[in-house]
C-alpha positions in Angstrom: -7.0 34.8 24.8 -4.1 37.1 24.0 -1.8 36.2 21.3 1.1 35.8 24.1 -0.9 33.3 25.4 -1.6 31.3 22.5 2.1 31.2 21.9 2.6 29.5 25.4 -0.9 27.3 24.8 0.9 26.4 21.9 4.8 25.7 22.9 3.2 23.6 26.2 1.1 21.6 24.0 4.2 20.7 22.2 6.4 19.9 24.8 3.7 17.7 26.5 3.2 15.9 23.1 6.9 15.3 22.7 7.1 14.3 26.6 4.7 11.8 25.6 5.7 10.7 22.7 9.3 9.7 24.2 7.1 7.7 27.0 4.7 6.2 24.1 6.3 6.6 21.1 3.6 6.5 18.2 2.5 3.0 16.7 0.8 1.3 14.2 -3.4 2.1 14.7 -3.8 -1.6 13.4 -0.8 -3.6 14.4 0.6 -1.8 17.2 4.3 -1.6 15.1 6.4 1.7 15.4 5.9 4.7 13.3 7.0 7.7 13.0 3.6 10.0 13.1 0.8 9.0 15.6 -2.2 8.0 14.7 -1.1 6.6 11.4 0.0 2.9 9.7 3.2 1.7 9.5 4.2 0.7 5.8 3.2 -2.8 6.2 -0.3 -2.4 6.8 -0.8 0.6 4.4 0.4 -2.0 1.8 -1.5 -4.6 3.3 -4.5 -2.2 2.3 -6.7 -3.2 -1.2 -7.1 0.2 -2.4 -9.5 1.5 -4.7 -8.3 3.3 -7.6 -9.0 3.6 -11.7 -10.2 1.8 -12.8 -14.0 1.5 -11.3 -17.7 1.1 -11.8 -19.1 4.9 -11.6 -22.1 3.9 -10.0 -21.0 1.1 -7.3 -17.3 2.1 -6.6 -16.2 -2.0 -7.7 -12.7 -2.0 -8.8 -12.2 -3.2 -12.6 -10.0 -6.2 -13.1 -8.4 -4.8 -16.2 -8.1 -1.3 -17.7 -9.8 -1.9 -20.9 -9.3 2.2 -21.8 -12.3 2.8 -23.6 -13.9 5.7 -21.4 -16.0 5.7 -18.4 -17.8 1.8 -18.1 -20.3 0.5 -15.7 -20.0 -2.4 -14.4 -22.3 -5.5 -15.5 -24.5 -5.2 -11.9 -24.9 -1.5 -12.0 -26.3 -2.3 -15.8 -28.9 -4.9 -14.7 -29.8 -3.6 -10.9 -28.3 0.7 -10.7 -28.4 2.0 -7.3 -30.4 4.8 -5.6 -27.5 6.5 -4.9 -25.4 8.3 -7.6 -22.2 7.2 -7.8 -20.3 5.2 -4.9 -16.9 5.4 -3.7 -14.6 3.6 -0.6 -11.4 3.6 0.2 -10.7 0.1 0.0 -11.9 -3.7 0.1 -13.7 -4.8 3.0 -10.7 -7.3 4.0 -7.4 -7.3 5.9 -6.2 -4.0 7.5 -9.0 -2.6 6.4 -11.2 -4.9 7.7 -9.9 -4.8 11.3 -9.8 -1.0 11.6 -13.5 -1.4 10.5 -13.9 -3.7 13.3 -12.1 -1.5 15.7 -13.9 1.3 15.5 -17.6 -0.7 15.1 -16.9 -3.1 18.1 -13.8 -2.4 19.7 -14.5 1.3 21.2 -11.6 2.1 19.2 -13.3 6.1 18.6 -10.0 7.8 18.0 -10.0 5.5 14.6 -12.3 7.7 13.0 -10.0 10.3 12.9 -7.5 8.7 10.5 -10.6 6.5 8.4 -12.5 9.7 8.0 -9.4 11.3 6.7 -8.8 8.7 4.1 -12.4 8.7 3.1 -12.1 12.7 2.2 -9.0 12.0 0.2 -11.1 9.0 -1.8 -13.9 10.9 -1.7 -12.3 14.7 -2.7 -14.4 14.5 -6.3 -18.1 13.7 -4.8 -17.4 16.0 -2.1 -16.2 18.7 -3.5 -20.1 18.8 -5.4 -22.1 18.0 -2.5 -23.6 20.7 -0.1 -23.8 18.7 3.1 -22.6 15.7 4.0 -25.5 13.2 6.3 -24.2 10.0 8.1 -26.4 6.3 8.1 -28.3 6.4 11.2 -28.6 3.9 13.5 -31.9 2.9 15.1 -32.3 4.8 18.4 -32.3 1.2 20.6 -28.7 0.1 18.9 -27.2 3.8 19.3 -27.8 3.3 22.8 -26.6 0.0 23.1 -23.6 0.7 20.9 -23.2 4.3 22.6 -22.0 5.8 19.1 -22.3 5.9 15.2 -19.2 4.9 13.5 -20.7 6.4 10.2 -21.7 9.9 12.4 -17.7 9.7 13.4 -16.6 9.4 10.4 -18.7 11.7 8.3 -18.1 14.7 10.7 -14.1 14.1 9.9 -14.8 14.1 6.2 -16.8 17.4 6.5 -14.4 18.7 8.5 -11.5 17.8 6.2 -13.2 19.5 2.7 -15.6 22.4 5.1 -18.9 21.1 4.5 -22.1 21.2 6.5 -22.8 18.4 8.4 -26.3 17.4 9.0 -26.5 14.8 11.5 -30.3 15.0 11.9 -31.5 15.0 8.8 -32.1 11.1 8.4 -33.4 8.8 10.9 -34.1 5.4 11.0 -37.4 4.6 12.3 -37.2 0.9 11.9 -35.4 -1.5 14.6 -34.0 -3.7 11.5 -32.6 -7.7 12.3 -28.5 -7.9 11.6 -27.9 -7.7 7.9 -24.7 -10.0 8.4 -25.7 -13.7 6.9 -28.5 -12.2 4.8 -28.6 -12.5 0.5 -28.5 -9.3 -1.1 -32.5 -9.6 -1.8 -32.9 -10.3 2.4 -31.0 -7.5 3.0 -33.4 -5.1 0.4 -36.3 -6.6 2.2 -34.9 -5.9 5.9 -34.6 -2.3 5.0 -37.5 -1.4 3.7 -39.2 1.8 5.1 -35.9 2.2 7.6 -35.2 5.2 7.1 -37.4 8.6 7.0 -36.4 12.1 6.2 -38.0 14.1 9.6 -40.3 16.8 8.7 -38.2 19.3 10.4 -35.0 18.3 8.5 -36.9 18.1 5.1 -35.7 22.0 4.4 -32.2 20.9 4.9 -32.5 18.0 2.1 -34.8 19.4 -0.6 -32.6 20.6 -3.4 -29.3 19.9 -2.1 -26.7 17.2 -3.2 -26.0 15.1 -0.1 -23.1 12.8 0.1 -24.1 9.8 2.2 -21.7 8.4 4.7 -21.6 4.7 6.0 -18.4 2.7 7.3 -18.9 -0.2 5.2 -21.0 -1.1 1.5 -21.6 -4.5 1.6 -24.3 -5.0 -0.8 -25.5 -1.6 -1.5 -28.8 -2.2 0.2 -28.2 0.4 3.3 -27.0 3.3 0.9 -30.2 2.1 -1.3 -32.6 2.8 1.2 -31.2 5.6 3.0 -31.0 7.5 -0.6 -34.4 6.6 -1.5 -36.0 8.5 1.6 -33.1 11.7 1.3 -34.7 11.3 -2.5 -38.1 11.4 -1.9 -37.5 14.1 0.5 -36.3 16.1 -2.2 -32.7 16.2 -2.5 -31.4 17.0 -6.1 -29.0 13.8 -5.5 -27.5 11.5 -3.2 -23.8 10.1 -3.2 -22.2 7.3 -1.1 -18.8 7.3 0.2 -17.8 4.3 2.9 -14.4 3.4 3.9 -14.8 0.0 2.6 -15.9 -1.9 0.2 -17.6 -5.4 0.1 -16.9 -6.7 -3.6 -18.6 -10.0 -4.0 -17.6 -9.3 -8.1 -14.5 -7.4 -9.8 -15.1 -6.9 -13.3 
């Protein structure tokens, strides 16, 4: 296309956005409330949000209480049971606003949510994926993909590669076990539903040994998902495995 061209593609673009925009004018993507961008929250529900900053548990993302300013500190659970996984990271608590965009996207068929969660999770996210070399989303088991039609965690990692430039490898985990519903189960139920879940194909096994994979998922409730799915990226080989979710469960704050 000639660069004349692209100049018009661009200008009509424009003009049918703002045509649009003065028949729908851009709201709220939780509460429906007027903003001014699209696709973005109005104040309320951005301060509605529980977001994760300093200070947290390295390992397990969990917020700290208190500040206590004596360097980097795990938290008591990442002492007595550490994760698979690295270090973990989400952009807030699984409750509220962020709860219901969560919801949304998961059961409401609200796809054009990922663009704005997957956005967040790169900014949250800018220091473990700024070391990893590709970014790989939680698979679903083939038999709920096709029930559900779409993987909010493949949504949302292919923004966050997008937004930092890195690979994304959608086939280089599966899950080969159809696992029950993790929601009602203890944390040790939840371990024990997801064992063997997940495999590493042999065909993808090139694309994970050596590499630093940041794992994607919507939601960490218990860490037992991210456990599993690192163990088998781990035993394929990759040099290390990170998890970054948009929200966070946190049964404790430190």
């Amino acid at each position: 296309m000639s660069g004349a061209r692209l100049l018009f593609a661009g200008a009509l673009s424009r003009a049918l956005g703002g045509a649009l925009g003065l028949v729908y004018p851009p709201s709220c993507v939780a509460c429906g409330a007027a903003t001014v961008e699209a696709n973005a929250l109005c104040p309320a529900c951005w301060a509605g949000m529980r977001h994760i900053a300093a200070p947290f548990c390295p390992r397990y993302g969990t917020p700290f209480a208190v500040d206590l300013g004596v360097g980097t500190l795990l938290s008591a659970r990442a002492i007595a049971d550490p994760p698979a996984f690295s270090r973990g990271r989400a952009v807030a608590l699984y409750d509220g606003v962020a709860r219901e965009l969560v919801h949304k996207l998961k059961y409401g068929d609200r796809l054009d949510l990922a663009g704005i969660m997957g956005r967040m999770m790169a900014a949250s996210g800018r220091d473990l994926i700024a070391e990893a070399d590709c970014v790989v989303p939680v698979p679903l088991h083939r038999w709920r993909l096709w029930r559900r039609r779409f993987n909010q965690a493949a949504l949302l990692a292919r923004t966050v590669a997008r937004a930092e430039g890195k690979p994304l490898e959608l086939r280089a985990l599966s899950r080969v076990k159809a696992t029950r519903s993790q929601v009602g189960l203890t944390r040790a139920a939840r371990a024990r539903n997801l064992q063997g879940a997940f495999k590493v194909p042999d065909a993808a096994r090139p694309r994970v040994a050596g590499r630093k994979i940041l794992l994607v998922d919507d939601v960490s409730t218990t860490g037992a998902t991210g456990n599993a799915a690192a163990r088998a990226l781990l035993r394929a080989g990759a040099a290390s495995v990170d998890l970054l979710t948009f929200a966070l469960v946190a049964e404790e704050i430190g």
